[in-house]
C-alpha positions as CSV (number, residue, x, y, z in Angstrom):
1,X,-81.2,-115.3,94.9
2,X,-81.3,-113.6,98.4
3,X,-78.3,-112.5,99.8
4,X,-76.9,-114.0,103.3
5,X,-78.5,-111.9,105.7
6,X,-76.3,-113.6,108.3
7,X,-72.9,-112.2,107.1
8,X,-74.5,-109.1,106.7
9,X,-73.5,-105.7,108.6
10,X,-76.3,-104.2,110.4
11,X,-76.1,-101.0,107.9
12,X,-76.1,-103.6,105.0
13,X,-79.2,-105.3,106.6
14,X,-81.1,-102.2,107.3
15,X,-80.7,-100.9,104.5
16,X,-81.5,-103.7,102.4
17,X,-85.1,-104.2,104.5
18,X,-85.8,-100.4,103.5
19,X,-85.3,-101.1,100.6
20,X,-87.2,-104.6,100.6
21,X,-90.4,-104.1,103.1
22,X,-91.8,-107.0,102.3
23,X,-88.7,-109.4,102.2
24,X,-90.2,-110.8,106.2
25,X,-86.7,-113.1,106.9
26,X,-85.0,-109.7,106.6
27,X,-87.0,-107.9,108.6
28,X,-87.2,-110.7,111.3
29,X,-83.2,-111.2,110.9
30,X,-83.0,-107.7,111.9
31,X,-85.1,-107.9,114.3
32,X,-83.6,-110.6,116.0
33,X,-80.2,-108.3,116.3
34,X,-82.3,-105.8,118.0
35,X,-83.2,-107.7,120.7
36,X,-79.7,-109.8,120.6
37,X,-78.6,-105.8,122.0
38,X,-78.3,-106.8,126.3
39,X,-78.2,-102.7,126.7
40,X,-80.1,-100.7,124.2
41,X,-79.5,-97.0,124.7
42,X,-82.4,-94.5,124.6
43,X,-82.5,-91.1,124.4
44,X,-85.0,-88.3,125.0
45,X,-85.9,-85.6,122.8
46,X,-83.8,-82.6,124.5
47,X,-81.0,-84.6,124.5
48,X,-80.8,-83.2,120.7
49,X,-78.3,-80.4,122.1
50,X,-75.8,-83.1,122.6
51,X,-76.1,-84.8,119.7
52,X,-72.4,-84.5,118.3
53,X,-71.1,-86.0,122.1
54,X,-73.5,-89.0,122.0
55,X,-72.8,-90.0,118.1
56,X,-68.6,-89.9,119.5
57,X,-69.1,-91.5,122.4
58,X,-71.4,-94.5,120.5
59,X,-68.6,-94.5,118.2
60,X,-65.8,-94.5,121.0
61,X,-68.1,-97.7,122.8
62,X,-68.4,-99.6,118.9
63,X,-64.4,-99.2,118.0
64,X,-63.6,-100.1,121.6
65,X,-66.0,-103.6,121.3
66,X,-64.9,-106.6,119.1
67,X,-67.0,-106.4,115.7
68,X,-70.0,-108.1,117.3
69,X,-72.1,-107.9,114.0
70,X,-69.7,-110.5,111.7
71,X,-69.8,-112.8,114.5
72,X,-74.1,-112.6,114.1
């Protein structure tokens, strides 16, 4: 039986199409969520230096945002 991909976090759901490459629905659920994301954010290679100040401030932005991914 396959689990609900739906009501799955987006930790739980990558992890679970690592772990299942060739389980497609995953990978296109997943997928789907990536897209869903109105303002991706990129970063460039010598941005490396601030590593520790981007990983606060994404988790500053995600604790400020309503929990988007069990409303997906």
């Amino acid at each position: 039986m396959k689990p609900d991909f739906k009501v799955m976090s987006q930790a739980e759901l990558r992890s679970y199409v690592i772990a299942h490459p060739d389980d497609i629905e995953a990978f296109e659920t997943l997928a789907d969520r990536a897209y869903a994301n109105p303002h991706p954010q990129w970063h460039q290679p010598q941005d490396i230096g601030r590593f520790a100040e981007l990983l606060e401030q994404d988790r500053a932005t995600k604790l400020a945002q309503p929990d988007r991914e069990s409303s997906i």
